[in-house]
NUDREN-971010 format. One record per atom (N, C-alpha, C): residue in one letter; chain; z, y, x. Coordinates in nm, 3 decimals, padded with zeros to 5 digits. Atoms other than C-alpha are relative to their C-alpha. Layout:
N
NODE   rest   kette        pz        py        px
NODE      A       A         Z         Y         X
...
END
This chain:
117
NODE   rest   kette        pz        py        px
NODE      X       A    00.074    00.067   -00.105
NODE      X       A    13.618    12.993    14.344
NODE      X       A    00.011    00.086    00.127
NODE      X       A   -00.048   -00.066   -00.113
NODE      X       A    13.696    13.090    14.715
NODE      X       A   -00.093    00.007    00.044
NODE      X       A    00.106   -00.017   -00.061
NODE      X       A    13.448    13.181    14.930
NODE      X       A   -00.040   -00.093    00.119
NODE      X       A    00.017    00.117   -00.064
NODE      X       A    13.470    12.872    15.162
NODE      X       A   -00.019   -00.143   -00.119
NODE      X       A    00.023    00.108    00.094
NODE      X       A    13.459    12.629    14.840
NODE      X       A   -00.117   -00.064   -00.001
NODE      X       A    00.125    00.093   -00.072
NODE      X       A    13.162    12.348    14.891
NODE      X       A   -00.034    00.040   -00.169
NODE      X       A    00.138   -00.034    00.119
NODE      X       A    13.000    12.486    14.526
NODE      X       A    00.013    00.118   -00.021
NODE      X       A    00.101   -00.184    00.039
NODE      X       A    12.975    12.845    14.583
NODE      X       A   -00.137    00.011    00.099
NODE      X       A    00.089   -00.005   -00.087
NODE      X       A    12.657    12.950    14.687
NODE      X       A   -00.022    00.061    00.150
NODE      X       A   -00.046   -00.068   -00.098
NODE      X       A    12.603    13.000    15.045
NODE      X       A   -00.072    00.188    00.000
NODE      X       A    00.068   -00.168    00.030
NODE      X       A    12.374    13.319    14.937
NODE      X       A    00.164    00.137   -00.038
NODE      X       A   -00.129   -00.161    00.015
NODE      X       A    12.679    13.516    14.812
NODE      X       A    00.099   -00.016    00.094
NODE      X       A   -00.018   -00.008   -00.109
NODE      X       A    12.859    13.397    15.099
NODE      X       A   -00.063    00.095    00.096
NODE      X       A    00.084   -00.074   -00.072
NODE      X       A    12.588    13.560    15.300
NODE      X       A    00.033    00.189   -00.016
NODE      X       A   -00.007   -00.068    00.056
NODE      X       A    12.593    13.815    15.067
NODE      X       A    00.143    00.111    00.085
NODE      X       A   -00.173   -00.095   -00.049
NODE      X       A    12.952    13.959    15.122
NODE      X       A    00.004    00.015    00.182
NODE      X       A   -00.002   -00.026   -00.180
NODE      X       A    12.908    13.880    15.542
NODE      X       A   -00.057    00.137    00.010
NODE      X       A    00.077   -00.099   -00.006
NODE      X       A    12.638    14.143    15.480
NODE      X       A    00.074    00.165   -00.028
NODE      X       A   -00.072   -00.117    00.049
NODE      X       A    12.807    14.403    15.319
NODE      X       A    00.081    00.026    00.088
NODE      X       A   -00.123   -00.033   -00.051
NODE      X       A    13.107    14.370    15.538
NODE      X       A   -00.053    00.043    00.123
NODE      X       A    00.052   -00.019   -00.183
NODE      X       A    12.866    14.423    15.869
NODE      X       A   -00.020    00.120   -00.054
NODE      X       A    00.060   -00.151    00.080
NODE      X       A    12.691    14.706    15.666
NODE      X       A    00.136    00.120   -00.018
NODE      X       A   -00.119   -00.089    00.041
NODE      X       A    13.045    14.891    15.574
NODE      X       A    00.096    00.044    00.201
NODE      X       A   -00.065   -00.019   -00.103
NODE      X       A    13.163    14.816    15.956
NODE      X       A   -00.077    00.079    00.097
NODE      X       A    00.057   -00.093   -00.065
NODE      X       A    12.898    14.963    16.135
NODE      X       A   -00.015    00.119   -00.065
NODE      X       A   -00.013   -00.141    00.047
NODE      X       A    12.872    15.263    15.919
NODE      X       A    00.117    00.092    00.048
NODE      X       A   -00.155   -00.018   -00.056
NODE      X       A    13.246    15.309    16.003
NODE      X       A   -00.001    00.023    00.146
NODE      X       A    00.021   -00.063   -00.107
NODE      X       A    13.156    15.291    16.344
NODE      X       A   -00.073    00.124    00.044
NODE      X       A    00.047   -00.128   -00.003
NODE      X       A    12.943    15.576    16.357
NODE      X       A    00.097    00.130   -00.042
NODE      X       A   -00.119   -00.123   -00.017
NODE      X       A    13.250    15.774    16.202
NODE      X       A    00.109   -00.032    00.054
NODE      X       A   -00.142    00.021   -00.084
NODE      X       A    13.521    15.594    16.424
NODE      X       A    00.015    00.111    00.112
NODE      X       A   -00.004   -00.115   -00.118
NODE      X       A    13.405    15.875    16.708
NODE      X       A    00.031   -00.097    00.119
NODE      X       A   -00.029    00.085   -00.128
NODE      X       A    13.397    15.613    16.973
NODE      X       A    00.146   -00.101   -00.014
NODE      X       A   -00.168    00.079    00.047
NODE      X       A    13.711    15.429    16.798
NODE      X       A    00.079    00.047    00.025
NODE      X       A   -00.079   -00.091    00.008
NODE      X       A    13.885    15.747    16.838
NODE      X       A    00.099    00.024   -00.100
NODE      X       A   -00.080   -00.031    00.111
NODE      X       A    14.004    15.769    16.457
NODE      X       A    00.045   -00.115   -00.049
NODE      X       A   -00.088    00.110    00.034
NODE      X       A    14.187    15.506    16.376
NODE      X       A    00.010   -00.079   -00.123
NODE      X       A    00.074    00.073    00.133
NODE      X       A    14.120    15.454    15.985
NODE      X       A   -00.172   -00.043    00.033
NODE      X       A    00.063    00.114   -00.021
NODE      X       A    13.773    15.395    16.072
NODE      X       A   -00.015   -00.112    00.116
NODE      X       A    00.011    00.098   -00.105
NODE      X       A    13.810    15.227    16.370
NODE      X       A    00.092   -00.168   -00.039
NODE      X       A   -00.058    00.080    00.045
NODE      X       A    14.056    14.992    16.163
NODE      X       A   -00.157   -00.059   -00.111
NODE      X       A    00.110    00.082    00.082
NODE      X       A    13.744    14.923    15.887
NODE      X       A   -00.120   -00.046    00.083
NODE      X       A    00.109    00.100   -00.075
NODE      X       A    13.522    14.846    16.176
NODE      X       A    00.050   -00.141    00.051
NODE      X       A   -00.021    00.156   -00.098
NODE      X       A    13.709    14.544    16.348
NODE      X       A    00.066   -00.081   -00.170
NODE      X       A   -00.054    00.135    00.091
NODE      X       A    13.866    14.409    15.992
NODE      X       A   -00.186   -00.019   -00.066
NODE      X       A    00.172    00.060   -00.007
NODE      X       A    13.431    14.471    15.867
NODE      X       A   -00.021   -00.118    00.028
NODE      X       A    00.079    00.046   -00.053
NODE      X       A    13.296    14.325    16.121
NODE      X       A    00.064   -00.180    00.016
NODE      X       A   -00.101    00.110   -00.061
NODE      X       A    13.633    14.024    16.162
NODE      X       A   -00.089   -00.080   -00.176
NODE      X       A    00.029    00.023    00.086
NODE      X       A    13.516    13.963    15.794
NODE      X       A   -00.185   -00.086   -00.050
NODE      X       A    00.067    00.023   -00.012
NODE      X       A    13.204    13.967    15.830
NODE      X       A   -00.095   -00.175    00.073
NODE      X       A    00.016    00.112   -00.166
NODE      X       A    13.151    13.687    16.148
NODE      X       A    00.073   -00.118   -00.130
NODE      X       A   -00.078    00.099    00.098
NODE      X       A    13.431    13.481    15.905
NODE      X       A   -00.138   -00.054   -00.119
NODE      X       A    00.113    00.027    00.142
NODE      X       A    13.150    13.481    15.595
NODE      X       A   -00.118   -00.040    00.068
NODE      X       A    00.097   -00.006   -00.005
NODE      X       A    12.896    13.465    15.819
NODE      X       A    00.009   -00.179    00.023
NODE      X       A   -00.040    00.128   -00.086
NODE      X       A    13.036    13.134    16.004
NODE      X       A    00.012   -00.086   -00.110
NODE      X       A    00.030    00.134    00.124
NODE      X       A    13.077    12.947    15.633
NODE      X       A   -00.100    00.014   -00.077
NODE      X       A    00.176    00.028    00.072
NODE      X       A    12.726    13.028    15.532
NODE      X       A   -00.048   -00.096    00.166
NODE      X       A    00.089    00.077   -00.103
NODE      X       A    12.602    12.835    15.866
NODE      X       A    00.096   -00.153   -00.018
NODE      X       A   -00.044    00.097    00.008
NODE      X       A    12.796    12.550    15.684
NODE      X       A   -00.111   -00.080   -00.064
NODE      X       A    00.113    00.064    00.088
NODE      X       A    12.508    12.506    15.475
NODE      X       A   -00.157    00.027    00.006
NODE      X       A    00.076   -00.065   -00.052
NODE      X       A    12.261    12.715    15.616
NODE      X       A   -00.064    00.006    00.114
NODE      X       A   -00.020    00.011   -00.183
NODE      X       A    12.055    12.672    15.954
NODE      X       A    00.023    00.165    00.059
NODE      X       A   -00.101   -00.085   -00.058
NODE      X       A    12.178    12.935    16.188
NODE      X       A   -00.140    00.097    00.008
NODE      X       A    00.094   -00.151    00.006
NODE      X       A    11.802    13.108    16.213
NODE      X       A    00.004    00.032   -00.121
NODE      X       A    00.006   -00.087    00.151
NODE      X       A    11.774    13.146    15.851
NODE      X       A    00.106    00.076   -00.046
NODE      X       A   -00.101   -00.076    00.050
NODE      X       A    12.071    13.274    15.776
NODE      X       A    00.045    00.147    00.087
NODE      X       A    00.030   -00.143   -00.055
NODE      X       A    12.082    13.521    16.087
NODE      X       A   -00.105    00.087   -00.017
NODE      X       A    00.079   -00.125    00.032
NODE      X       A    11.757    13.644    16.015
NODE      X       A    00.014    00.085   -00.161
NODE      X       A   -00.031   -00.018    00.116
NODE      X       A    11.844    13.694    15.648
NODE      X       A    00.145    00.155    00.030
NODE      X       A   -00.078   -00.063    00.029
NODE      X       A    12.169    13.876    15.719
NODE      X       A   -00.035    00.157    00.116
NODE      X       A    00.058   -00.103   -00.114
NODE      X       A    12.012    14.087    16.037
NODE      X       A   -00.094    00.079   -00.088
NODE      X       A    00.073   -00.075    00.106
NODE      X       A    11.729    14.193    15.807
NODE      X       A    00.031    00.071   -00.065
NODE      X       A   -00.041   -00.079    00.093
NODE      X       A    11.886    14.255    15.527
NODE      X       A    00.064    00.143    00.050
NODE      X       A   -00.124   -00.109   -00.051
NODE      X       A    12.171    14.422    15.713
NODE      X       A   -00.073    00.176    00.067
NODE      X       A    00.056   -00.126   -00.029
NODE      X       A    11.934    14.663    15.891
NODE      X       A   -00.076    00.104   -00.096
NODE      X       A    00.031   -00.091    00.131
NODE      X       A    11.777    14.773    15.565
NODE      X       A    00.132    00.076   -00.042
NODE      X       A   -00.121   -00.056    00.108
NODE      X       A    12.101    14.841    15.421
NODE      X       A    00.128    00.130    00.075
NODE      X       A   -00.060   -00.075   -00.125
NODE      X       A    12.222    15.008    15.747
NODE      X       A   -00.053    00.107    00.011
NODE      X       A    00.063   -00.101    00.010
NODE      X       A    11.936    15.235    15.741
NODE      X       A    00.027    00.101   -00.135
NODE      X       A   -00.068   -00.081    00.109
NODE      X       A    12.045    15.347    15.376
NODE      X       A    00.102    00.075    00.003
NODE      X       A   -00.127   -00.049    00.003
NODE      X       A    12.379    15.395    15.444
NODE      X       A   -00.036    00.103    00.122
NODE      X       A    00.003   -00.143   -00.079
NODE      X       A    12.292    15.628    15.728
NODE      X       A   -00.060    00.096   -00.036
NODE      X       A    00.090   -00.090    00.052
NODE      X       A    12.046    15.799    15.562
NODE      X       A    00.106    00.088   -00.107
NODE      X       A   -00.078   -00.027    00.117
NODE      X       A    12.269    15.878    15.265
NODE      X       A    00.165    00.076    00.041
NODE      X       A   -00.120   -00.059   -00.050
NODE      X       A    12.605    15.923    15.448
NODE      X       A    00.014    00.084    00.114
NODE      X       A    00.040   -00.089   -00.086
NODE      X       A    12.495    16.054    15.752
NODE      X       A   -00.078    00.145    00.038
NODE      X       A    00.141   -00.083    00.038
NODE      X       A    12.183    16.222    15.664
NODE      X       A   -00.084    00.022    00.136
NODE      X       A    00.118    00.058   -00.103
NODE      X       A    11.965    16.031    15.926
NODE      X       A   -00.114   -00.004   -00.041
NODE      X       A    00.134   -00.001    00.049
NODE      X       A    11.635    16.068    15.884
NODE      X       A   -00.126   -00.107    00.058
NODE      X       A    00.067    00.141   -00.075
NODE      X       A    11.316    15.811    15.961
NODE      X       A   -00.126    00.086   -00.017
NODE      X       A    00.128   -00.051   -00.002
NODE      X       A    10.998    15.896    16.080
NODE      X       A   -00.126   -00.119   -00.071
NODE      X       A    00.099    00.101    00.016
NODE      X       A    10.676    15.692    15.958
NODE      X       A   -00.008   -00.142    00.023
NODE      X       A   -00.032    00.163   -00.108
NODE      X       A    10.686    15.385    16.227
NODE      X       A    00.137   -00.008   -00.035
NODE      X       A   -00.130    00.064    00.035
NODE      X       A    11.036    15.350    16.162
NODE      X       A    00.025   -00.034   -00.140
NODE      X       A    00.033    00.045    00.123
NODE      X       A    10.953    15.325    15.766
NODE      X       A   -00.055   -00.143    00.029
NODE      X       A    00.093    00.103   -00.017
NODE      X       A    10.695    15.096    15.873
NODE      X       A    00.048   -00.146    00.063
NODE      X       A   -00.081    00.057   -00.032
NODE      X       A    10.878    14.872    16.069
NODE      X       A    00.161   -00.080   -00.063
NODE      X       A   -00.111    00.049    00.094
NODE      X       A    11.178    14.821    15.825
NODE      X       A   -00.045   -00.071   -00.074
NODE      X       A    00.098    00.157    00.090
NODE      X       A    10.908    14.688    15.569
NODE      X       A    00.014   -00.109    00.058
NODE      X       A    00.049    00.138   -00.030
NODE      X       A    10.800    14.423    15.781
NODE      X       A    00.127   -00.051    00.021
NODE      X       A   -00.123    00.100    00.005
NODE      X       A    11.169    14.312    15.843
NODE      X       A    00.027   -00.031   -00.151
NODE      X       A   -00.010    00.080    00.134
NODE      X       A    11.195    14.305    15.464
NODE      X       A   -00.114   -00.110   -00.023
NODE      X       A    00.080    00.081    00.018
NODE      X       A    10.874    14.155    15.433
NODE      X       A   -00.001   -00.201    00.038
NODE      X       A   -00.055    00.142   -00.029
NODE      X       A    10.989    13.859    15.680
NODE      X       A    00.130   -00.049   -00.049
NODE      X       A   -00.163    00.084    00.090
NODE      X       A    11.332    13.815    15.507
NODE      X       A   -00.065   -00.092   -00.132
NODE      X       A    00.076    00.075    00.078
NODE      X       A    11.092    13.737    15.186
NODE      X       A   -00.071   -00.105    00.029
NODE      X       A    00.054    00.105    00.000
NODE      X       A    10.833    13.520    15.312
NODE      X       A    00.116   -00.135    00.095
NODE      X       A   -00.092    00.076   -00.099
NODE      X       A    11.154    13.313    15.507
NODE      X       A    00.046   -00.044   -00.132
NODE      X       A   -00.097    00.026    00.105
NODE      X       A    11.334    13.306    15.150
NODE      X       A   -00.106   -00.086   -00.093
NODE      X       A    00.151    00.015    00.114
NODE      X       A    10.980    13.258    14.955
NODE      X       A   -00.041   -00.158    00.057
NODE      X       A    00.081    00.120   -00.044
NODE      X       A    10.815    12.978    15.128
NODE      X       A    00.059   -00.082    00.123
NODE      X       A   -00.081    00.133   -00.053
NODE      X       A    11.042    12.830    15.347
NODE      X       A    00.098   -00.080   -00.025
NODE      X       A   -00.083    00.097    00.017
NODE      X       A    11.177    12.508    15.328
NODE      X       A    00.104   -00.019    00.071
NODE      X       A   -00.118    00.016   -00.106
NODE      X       A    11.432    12.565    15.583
NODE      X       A    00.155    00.083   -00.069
NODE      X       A   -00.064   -00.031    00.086
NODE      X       A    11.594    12.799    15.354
NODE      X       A    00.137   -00.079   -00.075
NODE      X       A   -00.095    00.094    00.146
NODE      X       A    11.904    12.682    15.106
NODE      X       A   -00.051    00.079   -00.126
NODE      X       A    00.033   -00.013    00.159
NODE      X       A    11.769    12.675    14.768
NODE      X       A    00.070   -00.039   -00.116
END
């Protein structure tokens, strides 16, 4: 099943856009201003990847739910990867603040009907 196919879900669609934003901006932070050339190559195929997956989840998906879903997520997963590869650190309010973007990715997924279920 391809990832444009009308019975995959658009969630793992989403899914993979996510990852591929998450892997491209990380990459940017070690491209050195798109100085190095391997990552500056995994940021534009990322991010080309990304936009592609993101554009056949808004086939099935309205365009806020699915951006706030992949923005959310993405910044959680952004903050990991810097933390971990970088060794960025977060103060309190910036803990605090990440919750509530998870928090609204849930109640968006949880109780709205705007959602794809």
């Amino acid at each position: 099943m391809s990832l444009s196919s009308p019975t995959s879900s658009p969630y793992l669609t989403l899914a993979v856009a996510i990852v591929a934003e998450v892997i491209a901006t990380t990459a940017l932070k070690s491209s050195d201003g798109m100085t190095r050339v391997l990552p500056a190559l995994v940021v534009v195929l990322g991010y080309g990847l990304s936009f592609y997956c993101l554009s056949l989840t808004l086939r099935s998906m309205p365009t806020s739910v699915a951006y706030a879903i992949w923005s959310g997520v993405g910044i959680v997963l952004i903050t990991l990867a810097a933390w971990l590869i970088h060794h960025q650190r977060l103060d309190g309010p910036a803990v605090a603040g990440i919750a509530l973007i998870v928090a609204g990715v849930l109640v968006i997924n949880i109780f709205s009907s705007s959602a794809a279920h």
